[in-house]
C-alpha positions as CSV (number, residue, x, y, z in Angstrom):
1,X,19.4,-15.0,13.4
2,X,19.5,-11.5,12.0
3,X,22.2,-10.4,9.5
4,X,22.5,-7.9,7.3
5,X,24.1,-7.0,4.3
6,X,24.6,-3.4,2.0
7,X,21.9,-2.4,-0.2
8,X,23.4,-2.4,-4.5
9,X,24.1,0.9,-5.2
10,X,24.0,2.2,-1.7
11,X,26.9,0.7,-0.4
12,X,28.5,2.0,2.8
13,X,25.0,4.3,3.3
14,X,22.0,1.7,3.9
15,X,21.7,-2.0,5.0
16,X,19.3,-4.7,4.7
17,X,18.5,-7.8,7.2
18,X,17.1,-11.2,6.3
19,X,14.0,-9.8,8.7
20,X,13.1,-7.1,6.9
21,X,14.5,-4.3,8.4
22,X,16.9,-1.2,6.7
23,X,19.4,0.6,8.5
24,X,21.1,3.5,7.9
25,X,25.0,3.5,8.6
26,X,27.0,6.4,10.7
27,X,28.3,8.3,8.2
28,X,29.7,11.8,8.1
29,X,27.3,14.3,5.8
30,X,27.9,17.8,4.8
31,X,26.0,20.3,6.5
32,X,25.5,23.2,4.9
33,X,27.9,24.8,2.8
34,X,31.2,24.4,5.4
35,X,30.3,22.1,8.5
36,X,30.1,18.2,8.4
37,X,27.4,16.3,10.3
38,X,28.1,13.1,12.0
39,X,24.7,10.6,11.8
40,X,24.3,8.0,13.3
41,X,23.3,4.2,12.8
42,X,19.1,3.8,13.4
43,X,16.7,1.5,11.4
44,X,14.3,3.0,9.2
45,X,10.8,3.1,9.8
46,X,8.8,2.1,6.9
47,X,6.1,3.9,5.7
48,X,2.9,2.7,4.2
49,X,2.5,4.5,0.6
50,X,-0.6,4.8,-1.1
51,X,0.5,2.6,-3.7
52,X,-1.0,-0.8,-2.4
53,X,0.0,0.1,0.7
54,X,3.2,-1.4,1.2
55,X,6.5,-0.7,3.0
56,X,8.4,1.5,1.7
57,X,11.2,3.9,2.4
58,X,13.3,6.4,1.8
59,X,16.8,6.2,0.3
60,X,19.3,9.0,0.1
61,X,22.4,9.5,-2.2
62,X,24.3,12.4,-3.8
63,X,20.9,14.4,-2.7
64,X,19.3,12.5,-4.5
65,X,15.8,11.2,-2.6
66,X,14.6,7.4,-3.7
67,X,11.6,5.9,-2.2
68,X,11.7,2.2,-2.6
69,X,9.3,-0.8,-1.3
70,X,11.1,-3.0,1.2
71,X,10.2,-6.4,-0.1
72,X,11.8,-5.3,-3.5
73,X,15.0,-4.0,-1.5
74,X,15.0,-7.5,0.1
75,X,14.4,-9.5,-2.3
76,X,17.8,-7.5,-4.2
77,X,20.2,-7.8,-1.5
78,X,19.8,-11.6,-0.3
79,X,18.3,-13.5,-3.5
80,X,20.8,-11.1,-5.4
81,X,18.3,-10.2,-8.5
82,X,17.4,-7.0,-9.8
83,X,14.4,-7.0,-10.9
84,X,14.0,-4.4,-13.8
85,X,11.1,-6.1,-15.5
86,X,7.6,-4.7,-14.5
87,X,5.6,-7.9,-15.2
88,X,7.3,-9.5,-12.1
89,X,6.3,-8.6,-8.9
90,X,8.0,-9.8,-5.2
91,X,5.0,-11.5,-3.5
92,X,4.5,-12.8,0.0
93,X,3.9,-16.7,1.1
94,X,1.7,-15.8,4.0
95,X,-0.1,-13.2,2.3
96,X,0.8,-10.5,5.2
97,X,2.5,-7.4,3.0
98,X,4.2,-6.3,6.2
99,X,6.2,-9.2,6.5
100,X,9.5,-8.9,4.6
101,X,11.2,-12.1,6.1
102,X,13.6,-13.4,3.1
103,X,11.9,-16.6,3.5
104,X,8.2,-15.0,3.2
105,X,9.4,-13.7,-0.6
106,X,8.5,-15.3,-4.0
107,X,8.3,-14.0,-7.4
108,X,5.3,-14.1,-9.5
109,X,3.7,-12.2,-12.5
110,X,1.2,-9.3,-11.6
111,X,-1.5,-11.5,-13.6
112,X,-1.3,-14.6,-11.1
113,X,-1.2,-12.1,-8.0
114,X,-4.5,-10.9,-8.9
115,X,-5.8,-14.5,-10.1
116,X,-4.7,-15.6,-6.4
117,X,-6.2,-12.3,-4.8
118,X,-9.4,-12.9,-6.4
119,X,-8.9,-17.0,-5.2
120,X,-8.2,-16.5,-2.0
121,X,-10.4,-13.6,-1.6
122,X,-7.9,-11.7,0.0
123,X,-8.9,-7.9,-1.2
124,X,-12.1,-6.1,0.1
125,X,-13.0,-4.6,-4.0
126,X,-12.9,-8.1,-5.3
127,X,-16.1,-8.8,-2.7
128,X,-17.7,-5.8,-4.2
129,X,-17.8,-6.8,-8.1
130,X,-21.3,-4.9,-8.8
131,X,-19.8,-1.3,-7.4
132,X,-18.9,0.7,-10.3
133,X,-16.4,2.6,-8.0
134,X,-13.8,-0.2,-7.5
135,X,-12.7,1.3,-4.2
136,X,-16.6,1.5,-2.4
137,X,-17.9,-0.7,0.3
138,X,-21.3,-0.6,-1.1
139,X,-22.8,-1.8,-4.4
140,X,-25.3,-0.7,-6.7
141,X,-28.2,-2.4,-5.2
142,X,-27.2,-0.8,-1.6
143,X,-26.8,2.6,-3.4
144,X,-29.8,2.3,-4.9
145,X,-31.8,1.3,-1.5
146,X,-29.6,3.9,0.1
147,X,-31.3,6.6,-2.1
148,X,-35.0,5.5,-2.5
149,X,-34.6,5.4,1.8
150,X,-34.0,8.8,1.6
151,X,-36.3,9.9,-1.1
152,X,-39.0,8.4,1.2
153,X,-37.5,10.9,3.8
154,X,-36.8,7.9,6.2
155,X,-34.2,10.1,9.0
156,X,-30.2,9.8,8.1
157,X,-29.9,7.9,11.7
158,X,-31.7,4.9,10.5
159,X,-30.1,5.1,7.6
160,X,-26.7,5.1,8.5
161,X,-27.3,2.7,11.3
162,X,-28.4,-0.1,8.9
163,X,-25.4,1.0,6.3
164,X,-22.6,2.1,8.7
165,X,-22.6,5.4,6.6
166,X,-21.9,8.8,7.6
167,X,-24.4,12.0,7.4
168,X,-22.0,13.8,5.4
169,X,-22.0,10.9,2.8
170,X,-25.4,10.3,2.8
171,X,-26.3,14.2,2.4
172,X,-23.9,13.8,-0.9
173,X,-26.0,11.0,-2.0
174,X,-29.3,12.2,-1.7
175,X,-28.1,15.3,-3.9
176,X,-26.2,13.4,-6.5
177,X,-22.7,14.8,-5.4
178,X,-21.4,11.4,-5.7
179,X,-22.6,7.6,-7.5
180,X,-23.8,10.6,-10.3
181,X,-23.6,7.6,-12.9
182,X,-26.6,5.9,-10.2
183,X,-29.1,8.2,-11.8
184,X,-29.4,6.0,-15.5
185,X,-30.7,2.7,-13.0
186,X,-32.7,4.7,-10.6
């Protein structure tokens, strides 16, 4: 059963629920410089930020605009800790980052996150160890393929049929827009 409780510091404004979800509360809000606005209750959508991608959202008070990860929010109204230390980060059991449950929670270290990343093989740039761009599908060896394929003038189709690669990229490779740092092993 759902049930939800006020967010610290954002009493009477937001809620949380043991599933994850944030709600903001009717409230009256001033509306330009003499007229008062009447919102109304609606849960939030969470929005993916760049930042590992997580849930996030948006917090408002005194005009003052907080964006805040979900799980943290959780993990602050029901276990009732604040978490002010960096090092410690709110984790999820079932490894799903989507799934903010109270019971999916835990709290580890940043260190033993990535130790059980790595483990359980769970993030695509951990595959890719020989890339020297952390956030590229290919490696060096496919990079360096990639580019003697196209100095033999073998056509871009076959090329980016046997790589999944676009034109555009592979025009940037063959003149060393990017992987510039390939040209010391090639």
């Amino acid at each position: 059963m759902e049930t939800w409780k006020d967010i610290p510091w954002y009493e009477w404004l937001y809620q949380a629920s043991t599933l994850g979800r944030i709600k903001s509360l009717t409230r009256k809000v001033k509306w330009r410089r003499w007229a008062l606005q009447l919102r109304k209750e609606k849960i939030l959508k969470p929005q993916k930020r760049w930042v590992g991608f997580y849930y996030s959202v948006d917090l408002c008070k005194n005009w003052k605009i907080k964006s805040t990860r979900v799980n943290r929010i959780i993990w602050q109204v029901f276990l009732l800790l604040d978490i002010k230390d960096t090092e410690i980060k709110v984790c999820h059991k079932n490894d799903y980052i989507y799934d903010n449950r109270v019971e999916n929670l835990f709290l580890w270290t940043h260190k033993d996150n990535m130790n059980d990343m790595k483990n359980k093989n769970r993030q695509w740039w951990f595959k890719n160890k020989l890339s020297t761009n952390w956030m590229s599908k290919y490696t060096i060896e496919q990079m360096i393929d990639i580019k003697s394929k196209l100095d033999k003038r073998i056509s871009y189709n076959k090329i980016r049929l046997i790589y999944d690669i676009s034109i555009s990229h592979l025009s940037q490779i063959k003149n060393w827009k990017v992987w510039k740092d390939l040209k010391n092993n090639y």
